[in-house]
C-alpha positions as CSV (number, residue, x, y, z in Angstrom):
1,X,-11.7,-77.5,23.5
2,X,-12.2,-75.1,26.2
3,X,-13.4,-76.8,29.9
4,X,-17.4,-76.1,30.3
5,X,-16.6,-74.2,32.8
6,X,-14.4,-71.3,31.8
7,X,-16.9,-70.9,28.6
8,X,-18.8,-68.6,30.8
9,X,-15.9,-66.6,31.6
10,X,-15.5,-66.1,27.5
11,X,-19.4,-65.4,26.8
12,X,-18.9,-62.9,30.0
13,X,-16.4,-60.9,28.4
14,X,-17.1,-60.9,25.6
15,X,-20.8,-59.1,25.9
16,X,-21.8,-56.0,27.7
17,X,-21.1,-57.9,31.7
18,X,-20.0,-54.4,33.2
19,X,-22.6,-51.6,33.4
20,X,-20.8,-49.4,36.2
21,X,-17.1,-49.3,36.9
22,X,-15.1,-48.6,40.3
23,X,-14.9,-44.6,40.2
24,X,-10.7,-45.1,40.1
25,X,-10.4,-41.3,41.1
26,X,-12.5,-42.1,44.7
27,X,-9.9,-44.6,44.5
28,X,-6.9,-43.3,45.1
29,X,-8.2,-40.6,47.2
30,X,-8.3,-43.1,49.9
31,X,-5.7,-42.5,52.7
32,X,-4.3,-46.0,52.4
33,X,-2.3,-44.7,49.0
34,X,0.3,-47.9,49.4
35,X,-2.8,-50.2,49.9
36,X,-4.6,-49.0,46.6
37,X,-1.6,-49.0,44.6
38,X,-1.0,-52.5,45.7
39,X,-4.4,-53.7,44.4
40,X,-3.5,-52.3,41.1
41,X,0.4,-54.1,40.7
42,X,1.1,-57.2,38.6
43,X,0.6,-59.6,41.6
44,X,-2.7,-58.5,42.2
45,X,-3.9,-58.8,38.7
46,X,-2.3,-62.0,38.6
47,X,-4.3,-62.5,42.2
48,X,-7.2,-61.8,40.4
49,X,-7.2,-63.5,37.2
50,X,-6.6,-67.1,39.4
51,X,-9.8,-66.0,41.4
52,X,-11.7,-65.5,38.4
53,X,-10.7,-69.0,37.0
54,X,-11.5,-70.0,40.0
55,X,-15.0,-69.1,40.3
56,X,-15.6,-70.0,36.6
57,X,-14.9,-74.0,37.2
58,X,-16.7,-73.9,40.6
59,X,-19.5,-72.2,38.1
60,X,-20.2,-69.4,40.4
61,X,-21.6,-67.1,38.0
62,X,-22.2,-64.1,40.7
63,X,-18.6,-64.2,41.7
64,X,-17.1,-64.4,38.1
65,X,-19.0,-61.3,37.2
66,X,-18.0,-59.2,39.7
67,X,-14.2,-60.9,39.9
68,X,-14.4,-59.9,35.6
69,X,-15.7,-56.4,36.6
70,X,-12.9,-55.4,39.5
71,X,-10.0,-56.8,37.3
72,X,-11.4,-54.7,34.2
73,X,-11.4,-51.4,37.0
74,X,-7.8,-53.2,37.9
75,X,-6.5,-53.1,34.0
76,X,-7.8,-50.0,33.6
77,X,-6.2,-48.2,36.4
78,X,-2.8,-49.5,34.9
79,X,-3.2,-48.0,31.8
80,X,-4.8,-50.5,30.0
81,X,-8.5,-50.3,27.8
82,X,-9.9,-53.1,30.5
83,X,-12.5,-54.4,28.2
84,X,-10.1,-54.6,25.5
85,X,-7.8,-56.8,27.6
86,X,-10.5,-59.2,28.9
87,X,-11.6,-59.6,25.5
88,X,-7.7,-60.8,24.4
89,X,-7.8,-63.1,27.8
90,X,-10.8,-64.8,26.4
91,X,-9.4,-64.8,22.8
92,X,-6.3,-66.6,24.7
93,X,-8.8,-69.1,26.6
94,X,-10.5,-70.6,23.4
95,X,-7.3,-70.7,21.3
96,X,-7.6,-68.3,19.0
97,X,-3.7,-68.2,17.5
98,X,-1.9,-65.0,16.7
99,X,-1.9,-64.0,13.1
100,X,1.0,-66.5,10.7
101,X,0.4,-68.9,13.6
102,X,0.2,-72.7,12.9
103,X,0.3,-75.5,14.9
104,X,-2.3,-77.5,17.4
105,X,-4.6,-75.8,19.7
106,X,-2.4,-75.9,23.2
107,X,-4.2,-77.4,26.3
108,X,-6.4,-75.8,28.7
109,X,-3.9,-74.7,31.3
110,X,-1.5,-73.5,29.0
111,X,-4.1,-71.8,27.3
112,X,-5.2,-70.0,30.9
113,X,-1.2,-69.3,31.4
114,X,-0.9,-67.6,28.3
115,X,-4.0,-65.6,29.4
116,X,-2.2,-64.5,32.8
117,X,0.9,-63.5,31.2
118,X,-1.5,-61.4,28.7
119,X,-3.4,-59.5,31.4
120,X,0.1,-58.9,33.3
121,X,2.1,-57.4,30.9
122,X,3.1,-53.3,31.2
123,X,1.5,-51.0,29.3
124,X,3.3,-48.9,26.9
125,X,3.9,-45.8,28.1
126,X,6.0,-42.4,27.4
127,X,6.0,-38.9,26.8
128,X,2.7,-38.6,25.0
129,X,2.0,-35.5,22.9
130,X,-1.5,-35.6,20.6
131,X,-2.0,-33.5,17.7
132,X,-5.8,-33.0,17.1
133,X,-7.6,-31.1,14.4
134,X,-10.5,-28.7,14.5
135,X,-12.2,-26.9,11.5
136,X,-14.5,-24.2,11.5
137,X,-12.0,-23.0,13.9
138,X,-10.3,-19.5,14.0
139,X,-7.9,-18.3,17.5
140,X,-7.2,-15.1,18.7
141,X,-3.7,-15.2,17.8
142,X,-1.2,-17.6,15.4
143,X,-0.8,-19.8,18.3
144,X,-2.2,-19.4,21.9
145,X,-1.2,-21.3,24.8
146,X,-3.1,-22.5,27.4
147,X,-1.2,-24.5,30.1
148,X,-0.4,-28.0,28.4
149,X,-2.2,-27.2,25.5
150,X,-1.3,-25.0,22.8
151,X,-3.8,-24.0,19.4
152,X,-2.1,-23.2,16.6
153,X,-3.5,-21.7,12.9
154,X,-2.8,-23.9,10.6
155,X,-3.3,-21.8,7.2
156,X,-0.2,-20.0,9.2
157,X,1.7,-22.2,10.6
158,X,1.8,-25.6,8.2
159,X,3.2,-23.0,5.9
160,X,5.8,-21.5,7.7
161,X,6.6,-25.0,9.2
162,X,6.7,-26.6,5.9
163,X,8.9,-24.2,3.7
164,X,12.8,-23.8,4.4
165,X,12.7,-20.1,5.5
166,X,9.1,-20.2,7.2
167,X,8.9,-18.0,10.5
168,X,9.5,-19.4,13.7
169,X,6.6,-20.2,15.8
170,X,6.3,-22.4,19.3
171,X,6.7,-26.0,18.2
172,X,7.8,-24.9,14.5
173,X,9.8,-27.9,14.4
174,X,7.2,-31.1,16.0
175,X,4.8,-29.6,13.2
176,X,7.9,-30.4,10.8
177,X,8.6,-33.2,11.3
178,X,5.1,-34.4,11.2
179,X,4.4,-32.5,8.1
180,X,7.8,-34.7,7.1
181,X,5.8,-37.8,7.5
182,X,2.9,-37.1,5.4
183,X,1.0,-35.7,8.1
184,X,0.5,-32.3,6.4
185,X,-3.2,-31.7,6.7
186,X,-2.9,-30.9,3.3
187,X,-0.8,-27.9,3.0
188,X,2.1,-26.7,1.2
189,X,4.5,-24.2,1.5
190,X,1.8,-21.6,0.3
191,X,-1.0,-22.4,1.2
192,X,-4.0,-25.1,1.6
193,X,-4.4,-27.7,-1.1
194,X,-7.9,-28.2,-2.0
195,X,-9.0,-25.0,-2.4
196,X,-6.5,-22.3,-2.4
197,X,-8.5,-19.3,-3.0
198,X,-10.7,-19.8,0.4
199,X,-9.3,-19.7,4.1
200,X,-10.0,-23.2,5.6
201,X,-10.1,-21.8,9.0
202,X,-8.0,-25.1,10.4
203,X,-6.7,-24.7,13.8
204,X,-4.2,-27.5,15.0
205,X,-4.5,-28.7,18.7
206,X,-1.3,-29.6,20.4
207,X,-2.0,-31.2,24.0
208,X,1.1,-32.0,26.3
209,X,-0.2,-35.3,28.3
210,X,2.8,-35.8,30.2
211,X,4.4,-39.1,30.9
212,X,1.8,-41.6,30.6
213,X,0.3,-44.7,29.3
214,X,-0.7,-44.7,25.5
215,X,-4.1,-46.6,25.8
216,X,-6.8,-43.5,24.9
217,X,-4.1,-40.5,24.8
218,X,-5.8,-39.4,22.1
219,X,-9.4,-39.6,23.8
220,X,-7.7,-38.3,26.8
221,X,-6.6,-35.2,25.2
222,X,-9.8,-34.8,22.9
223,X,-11.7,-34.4,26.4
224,X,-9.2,-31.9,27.6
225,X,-9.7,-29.9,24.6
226,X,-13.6,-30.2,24.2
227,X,-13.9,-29.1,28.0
228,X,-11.9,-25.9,27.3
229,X,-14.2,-25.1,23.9
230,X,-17.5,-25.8,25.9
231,X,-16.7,-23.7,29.4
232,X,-15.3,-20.7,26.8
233,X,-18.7,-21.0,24.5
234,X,-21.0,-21.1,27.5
235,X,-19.0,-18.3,28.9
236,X,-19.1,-15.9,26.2
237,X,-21.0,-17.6,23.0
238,X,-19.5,-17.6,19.8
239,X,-18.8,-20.5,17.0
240,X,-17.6,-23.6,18.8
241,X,-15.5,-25.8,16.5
242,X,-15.8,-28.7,15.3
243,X,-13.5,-32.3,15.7
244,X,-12.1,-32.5,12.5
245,X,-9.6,-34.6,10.1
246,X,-6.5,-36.6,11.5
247,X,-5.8,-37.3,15.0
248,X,-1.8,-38.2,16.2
249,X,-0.4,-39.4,19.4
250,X,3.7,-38.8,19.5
251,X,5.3,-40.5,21.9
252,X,9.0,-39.9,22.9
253,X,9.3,-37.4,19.8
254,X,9.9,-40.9,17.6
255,X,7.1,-42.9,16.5
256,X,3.3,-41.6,16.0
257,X,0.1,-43.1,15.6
258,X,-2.5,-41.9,13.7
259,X,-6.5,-41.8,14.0
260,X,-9.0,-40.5,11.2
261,X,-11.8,-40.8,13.3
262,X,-13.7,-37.5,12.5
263,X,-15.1,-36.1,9.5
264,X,-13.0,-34.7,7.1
265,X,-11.7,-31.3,7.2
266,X,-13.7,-28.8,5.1
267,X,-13.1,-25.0,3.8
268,X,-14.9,-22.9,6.4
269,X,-18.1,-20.9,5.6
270,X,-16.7,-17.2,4.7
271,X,-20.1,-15.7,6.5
272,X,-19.4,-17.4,10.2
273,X,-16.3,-15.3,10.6
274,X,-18.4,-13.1,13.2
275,X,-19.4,-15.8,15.1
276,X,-15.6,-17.2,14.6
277,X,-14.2,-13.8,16.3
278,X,-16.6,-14.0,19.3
279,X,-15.4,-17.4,20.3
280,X,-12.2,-16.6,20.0
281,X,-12.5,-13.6,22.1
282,X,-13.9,-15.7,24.7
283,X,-11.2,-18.6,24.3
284,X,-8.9,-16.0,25.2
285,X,-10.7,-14.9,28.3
286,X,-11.4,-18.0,29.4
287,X,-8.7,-20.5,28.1
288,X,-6.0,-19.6,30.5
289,X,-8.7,-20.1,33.7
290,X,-9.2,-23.8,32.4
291,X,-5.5,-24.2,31.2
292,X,-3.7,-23.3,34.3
293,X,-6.5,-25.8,36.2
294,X,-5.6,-28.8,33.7
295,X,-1.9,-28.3,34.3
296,X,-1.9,-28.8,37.8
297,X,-2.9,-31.5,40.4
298,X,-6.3,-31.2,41.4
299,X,-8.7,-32.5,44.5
300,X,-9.7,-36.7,43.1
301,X,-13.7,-34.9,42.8
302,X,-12.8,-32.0,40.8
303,X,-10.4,-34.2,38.4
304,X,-13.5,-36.5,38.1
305,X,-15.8,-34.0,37.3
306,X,-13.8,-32.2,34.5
307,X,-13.7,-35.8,32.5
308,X,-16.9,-36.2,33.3
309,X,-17.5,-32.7,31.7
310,X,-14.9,-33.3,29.1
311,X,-17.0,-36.6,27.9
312,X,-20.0,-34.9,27.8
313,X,-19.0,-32.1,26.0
314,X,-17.8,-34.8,22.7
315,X,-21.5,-36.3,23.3
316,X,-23.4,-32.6,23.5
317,X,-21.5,-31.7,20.1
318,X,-23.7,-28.7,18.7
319,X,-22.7,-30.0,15.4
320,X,-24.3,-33.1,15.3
321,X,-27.5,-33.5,13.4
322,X,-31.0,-34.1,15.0
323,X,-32.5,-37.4,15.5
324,X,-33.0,-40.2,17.6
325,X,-29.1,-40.5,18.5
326,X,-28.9,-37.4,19.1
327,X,-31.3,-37.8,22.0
328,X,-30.1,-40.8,23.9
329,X,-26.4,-38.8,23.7
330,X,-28.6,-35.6,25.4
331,X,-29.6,-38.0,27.7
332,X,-26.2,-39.9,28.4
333,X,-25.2,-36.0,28.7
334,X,-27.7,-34.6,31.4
335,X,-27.0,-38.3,33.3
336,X,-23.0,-36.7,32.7
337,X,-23.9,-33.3,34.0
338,X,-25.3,-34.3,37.5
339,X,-22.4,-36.5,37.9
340,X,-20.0,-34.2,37.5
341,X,-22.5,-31.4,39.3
342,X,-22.2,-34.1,42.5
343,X,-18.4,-34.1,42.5
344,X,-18.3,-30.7,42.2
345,X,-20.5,-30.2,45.5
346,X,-18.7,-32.9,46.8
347,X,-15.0,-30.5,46.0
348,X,-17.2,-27.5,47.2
349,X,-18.0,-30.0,50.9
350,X,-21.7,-28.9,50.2
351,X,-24.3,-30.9,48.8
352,X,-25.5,-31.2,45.8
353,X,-28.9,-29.4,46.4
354,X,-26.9,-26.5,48.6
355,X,-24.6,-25.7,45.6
356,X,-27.6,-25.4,43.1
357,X,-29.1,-23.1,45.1
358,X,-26.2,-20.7,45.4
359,X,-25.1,-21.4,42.0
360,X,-28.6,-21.1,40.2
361,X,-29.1,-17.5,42.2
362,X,-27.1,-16.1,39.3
363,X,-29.3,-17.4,36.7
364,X,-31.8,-14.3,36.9
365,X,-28.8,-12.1,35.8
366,X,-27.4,-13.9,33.4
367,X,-30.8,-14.8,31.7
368,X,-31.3,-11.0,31.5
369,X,-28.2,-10.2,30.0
370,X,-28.5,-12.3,27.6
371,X,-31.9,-11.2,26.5
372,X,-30.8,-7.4,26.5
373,X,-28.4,-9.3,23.7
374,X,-30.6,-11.2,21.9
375,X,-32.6,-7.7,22.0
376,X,-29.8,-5.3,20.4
377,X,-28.9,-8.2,18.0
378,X,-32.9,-8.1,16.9
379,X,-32.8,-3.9,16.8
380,X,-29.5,-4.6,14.6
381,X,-30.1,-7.3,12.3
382,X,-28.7,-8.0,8.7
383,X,-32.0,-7.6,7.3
384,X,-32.7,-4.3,9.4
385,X,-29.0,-3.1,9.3
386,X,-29.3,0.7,8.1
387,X,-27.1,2.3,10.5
388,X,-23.5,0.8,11.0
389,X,-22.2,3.7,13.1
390,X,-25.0,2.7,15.9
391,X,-23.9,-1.0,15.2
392,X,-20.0,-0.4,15.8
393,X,-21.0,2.2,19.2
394,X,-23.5,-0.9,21.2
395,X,-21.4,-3.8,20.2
396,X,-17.7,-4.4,19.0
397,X,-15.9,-8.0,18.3
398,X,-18.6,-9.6,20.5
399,X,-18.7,-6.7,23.2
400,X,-21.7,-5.6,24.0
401,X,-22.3,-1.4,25.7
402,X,-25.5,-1.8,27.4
403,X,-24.9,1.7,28.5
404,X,-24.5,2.9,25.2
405,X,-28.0,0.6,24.4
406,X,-29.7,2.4,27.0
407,X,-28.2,6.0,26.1
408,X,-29.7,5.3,21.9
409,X,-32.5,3.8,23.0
410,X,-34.9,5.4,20.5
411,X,-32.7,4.7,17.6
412,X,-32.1,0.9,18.8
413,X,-36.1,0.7,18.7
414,X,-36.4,3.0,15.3
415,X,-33.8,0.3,13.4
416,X,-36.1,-2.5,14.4
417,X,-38.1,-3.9,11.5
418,X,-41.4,-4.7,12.7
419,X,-43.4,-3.8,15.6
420,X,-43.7,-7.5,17.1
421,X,-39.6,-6.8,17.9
422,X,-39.8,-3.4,18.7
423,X,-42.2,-4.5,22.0
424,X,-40.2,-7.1,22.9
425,X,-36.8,-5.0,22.7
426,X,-38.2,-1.8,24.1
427,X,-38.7,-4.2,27.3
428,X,-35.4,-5.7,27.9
429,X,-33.3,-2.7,26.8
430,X,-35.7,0.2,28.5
431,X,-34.9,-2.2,31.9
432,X,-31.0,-1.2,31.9
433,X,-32.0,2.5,33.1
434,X,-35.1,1.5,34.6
435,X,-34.7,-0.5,38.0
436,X,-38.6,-1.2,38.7
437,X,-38.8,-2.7,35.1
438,X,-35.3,-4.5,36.4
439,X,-37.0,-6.0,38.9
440,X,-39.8,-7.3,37.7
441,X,-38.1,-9.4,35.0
442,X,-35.5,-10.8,37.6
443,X,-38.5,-12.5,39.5
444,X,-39.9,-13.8,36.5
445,X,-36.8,-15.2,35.1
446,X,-36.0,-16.5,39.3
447,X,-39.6,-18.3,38.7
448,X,-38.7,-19.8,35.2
449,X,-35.2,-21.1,36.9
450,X,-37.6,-23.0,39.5
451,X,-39.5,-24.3,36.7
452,X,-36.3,-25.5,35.0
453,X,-34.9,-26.6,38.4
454,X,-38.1,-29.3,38.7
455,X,-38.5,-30.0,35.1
456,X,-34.4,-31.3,35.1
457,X,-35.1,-33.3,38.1
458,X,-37.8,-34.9,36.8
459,X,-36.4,-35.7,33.7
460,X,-33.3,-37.3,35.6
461,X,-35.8,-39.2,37.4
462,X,-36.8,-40.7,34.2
463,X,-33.9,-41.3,32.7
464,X,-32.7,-43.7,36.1
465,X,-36.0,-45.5,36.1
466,X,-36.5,-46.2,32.9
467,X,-39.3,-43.9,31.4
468,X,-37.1,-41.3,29.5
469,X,-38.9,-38.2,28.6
470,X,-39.8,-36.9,25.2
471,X,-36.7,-34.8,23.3
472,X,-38.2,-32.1,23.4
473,X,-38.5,-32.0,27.2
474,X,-35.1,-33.4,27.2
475,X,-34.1,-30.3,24.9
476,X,-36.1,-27.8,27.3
477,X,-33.8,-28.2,30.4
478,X,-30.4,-28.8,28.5
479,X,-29.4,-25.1,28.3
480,X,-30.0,-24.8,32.4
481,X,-28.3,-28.0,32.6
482,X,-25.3,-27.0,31.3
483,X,-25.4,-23.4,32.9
484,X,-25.9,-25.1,36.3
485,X,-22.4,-27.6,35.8
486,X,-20.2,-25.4,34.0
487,X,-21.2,-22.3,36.3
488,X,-20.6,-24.4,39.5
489,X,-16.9,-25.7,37.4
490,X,-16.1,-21.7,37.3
491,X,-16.5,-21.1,40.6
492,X,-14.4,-24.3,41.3
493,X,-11.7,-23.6,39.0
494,X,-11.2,-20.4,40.4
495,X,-10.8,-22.0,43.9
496,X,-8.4,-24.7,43.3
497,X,-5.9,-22.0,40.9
498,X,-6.3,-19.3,43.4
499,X,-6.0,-21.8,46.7
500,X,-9.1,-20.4,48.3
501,X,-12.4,-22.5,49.0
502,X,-15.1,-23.0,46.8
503,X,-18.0,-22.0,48.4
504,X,-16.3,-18.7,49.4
505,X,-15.4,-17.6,46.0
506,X,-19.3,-18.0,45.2
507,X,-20.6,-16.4,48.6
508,X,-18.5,-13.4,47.4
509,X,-20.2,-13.1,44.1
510,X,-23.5,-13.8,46.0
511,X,-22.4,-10.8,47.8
512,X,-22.0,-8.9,45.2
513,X,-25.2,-9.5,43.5
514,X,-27.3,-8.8,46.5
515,X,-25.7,-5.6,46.3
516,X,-26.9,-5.1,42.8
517,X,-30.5,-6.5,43.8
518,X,-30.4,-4.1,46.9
519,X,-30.0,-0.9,44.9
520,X,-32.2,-1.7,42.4
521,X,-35.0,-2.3,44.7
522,X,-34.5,1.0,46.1
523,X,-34.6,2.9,42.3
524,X,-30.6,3.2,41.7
525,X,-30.8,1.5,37.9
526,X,-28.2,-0.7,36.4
527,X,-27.4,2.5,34.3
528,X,-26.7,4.2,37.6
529,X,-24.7,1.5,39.4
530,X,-22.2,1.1,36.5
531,X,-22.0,5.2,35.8
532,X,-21.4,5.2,39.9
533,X,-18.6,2.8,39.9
534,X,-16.5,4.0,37.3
């Protein structure tokens, strides 16, 4: 039987004992770099696992805790799943045998030995690639890469890889060889398997992770992927897709492991393929900003914001249904946001309140732009659609001509189908060549950012304490929310690719905009800014 004493150690690890970890990327940004590294080698984990033995036979329950809690931060640092090892250390302690195992129960201290050489082992690392799988997915071109990570569609190349005389195509021959194994995502030489007469729109993600340990590759490389979809559909709108079908770490270019840990993969809805083409028009714009920042080493804060980003992004999944999950993971997500939104000022050497003011200065603009959109789209609806040549001159693959809006004004208004739409578009598009009208709706949008601005503080207030708000509060500030983090990630990106400082690459656009706001002010319109700069 297990000593009293080290039974606490087991009911410890084995429940919920670590709320918050060590943030390991604050750790190794301390100077000492040969004092941190020490603190994660096998001597110190062996260090640490005799001090946590220790304290559970004295029965010091406060120092086993935290001793459990640092070596978890320890394991995990090394490449480990921390928890997951503490739990097979306590597995160890009260003699639970490997599998075709017989014999007696071994003493205590054998027992804790066994744990130790558990906890110290090496992790298994290599050359990890992961393969991940995303439906309701179409890209810009056969394959497109982005730094490390490279999207490829698969009703294109599965084919091609599969048959003897398929074209060639980056990474023709890993897809091969996986498709060789049974990983075929269920396509033949021709074509996709279920359903043959409908596209599946099935793109195949292919992330580069580097020399590594194996422990959560394939969560690793999920975040990577998810933080590139969410920073392209905030950017420019669109489709997103969706986490779909099989999952596969190769490491070494031998063996490969294999999750199906998201839905199956389904044919895609024919009618989206609009939608599809405007996300990938703004993967391409955006995709090789975020790519060319994963590839490279960044600043410890900005690293930790983008997984912070990354995990929030598989929590804030727009395909998820509604419900009561779905609210404690908005919730886990705004907590994610201004987290990330910290390190970010923290990158920027601002704080956090400085770099929300200069960031959320833009969000006047971009609110109007975006309701001039939401105004041509009403003018030029399916149900209203009468007059494709005016649809193909104001917008094109997702491009929208506000100049060309302003110029066809009257017919925008005459193709709108009631007169509840034709007010509400007449204001927003009539404001392009009209810089008083311009105006006016800046300051009311600046006053609804304010709003927003106190409502999301609030609500984080009440998330920390304890007395979460409604979901539909929590709903009401999660598109500033994002807007806020991913605009302030921009503006960082561009800084660390382009070796300049954050809060200068925003002062310049501040610069900019003030301009814009300037000539307004006086009566030069929009209209008349952008005829004036071409």
């Amino acid at each position: 039987m297990l000593d009293p004493e080290l039974s606490r150690f087991v009911e410890a690890v084995s429940g919920p004992f670590c709320e918050s970890k060590p943030d390991m990327a604050t750790m190794r940004s301390i100077s000492g770099g040969a004092f941190v590294a020490s603190l994660m080698s096998v001597a110190a984990v062996q260090a640490a696992w005799a001090d946590l033995v220790e304290a559970a036979r004295d029965g010091d329950d406060a120092a086993m805790l935290w001793g459990a809690e640092c070596l978890e931060a320890q394991l995990t640092a090394r490449g480990f799943t921390g928890k997951l090892m503490l739990s097979g250390a306590a597995s160890a302690l009260v003699g639970q045998l490997p599998a075709n195992t017989v014999g007696p129960i071994p003493p205590v201290e054998m027992r804790v030995q066994t744990a130790e050489h558990l906890l110290a082992s090496d992790p298994e690392t290599g050359r990890c690639v992961a393969w991940l799988t995303y439906d309701e997915a179409m890209p810009d071109d056969f394959t497109s890469t982005y730094g490390t990570i490279t999207f490829l569609e698969a009703d294109w190349c599965l084919p091609n890889a599969i048959r003897e005389d398929g074209r060639p195509f980056p990474f023709r021959d890993e897809v091969r060889a996986l498709a060789a194994k049974g990983i075929d995502w269920e396509f033949d030489g021709e074509n996709w398997k279920p359903d043959r007469s409908r596209r599946p729109y099935i793109v195949l993600a292919r992330v580069d992770l580097g020399d590594r340990a194996t422990t959560e590759a394939i969560e690793h490389a999920g975040e990577l992927v998810q933080l590139m979809i969410d920073v392209s559909r905030l950017q420019g709108g669109g489709r997103p897709w969706r986490r779909a079908g099989p999952a596969v770490l190769v490491v070494d270019g031998q063996g490969s492991s294999t999750w199906h840990d998201s839905p199956e993969v389904g044919a895609g809805d024919p009618s989206e393929s609009y939608g599809r083409r405007v996300f990938a028009e703004s993967l391409a714009e955006h995709g090789p900003l975020v790519g060319n920042l994963l590839s490279r080493p960044i600043a410890p804060d900005l690293a930790e914001a983008v997984r912070m980003l990354g995990e929030a992004g598989q929590a804030d999944d727009p395909w998820r249904p509604s419900g009561y999950r779905r609210t404690i993971d908005r919730r886990t997500v705004l907590a994610l946001h201004d987290s990330a939104h910290d390190h970010l000022a923290t990158y920027a050497r601002c704080s956090g309140d400085e770099l929300a003011a200069r960031v959320c200065e833009g969000w006047p603009t971009m609110r109007w732009s975006r309701e001039v959109v939401k105004a041509i789209n009403a003018c030029l609806s399916w149900e209203n659609q009468a007059n494709p040549a005016l649809d193909s001159a104001v917008r094109t693959h997702g491009t929208y001509h506000f100049d060309v809006a302003s110029d066809r004004l009257d017919e925008l208004l005459a193709a709108a189908g009631d007169d509840h739409t034709r007010r509400t578009a007449r204001r927003w598009l009539a404001s392009i060549d009209d810089a008083t009208a311009h105006v006016e709706l800046l300051d009311t949008l600046a006053d609804q950012c304010e709003l927003l601005a106190g409502r999301t503080k609030r609500v984080r207030n009440g998330i920390a304490h304890g007395t979460p708000p409604s979901a539909e509060v929590t709903e009401s500030v999660m598109e500033y929310s994002r807007w806020r983090v991913f605009r302030a990630l921009h503006y960082a990106m561009q800084a660390a690719t382009t070796g300049r400082l954050m809060l200068d690459v925003l002062d310049e656009e501040i610069q900019s905009r003030h301009g814009e706001l300037a000539a307004l002010k006086v009566g030069v319109s929009m209209r008349q800014q952008w005829a004036a700069a071409r």
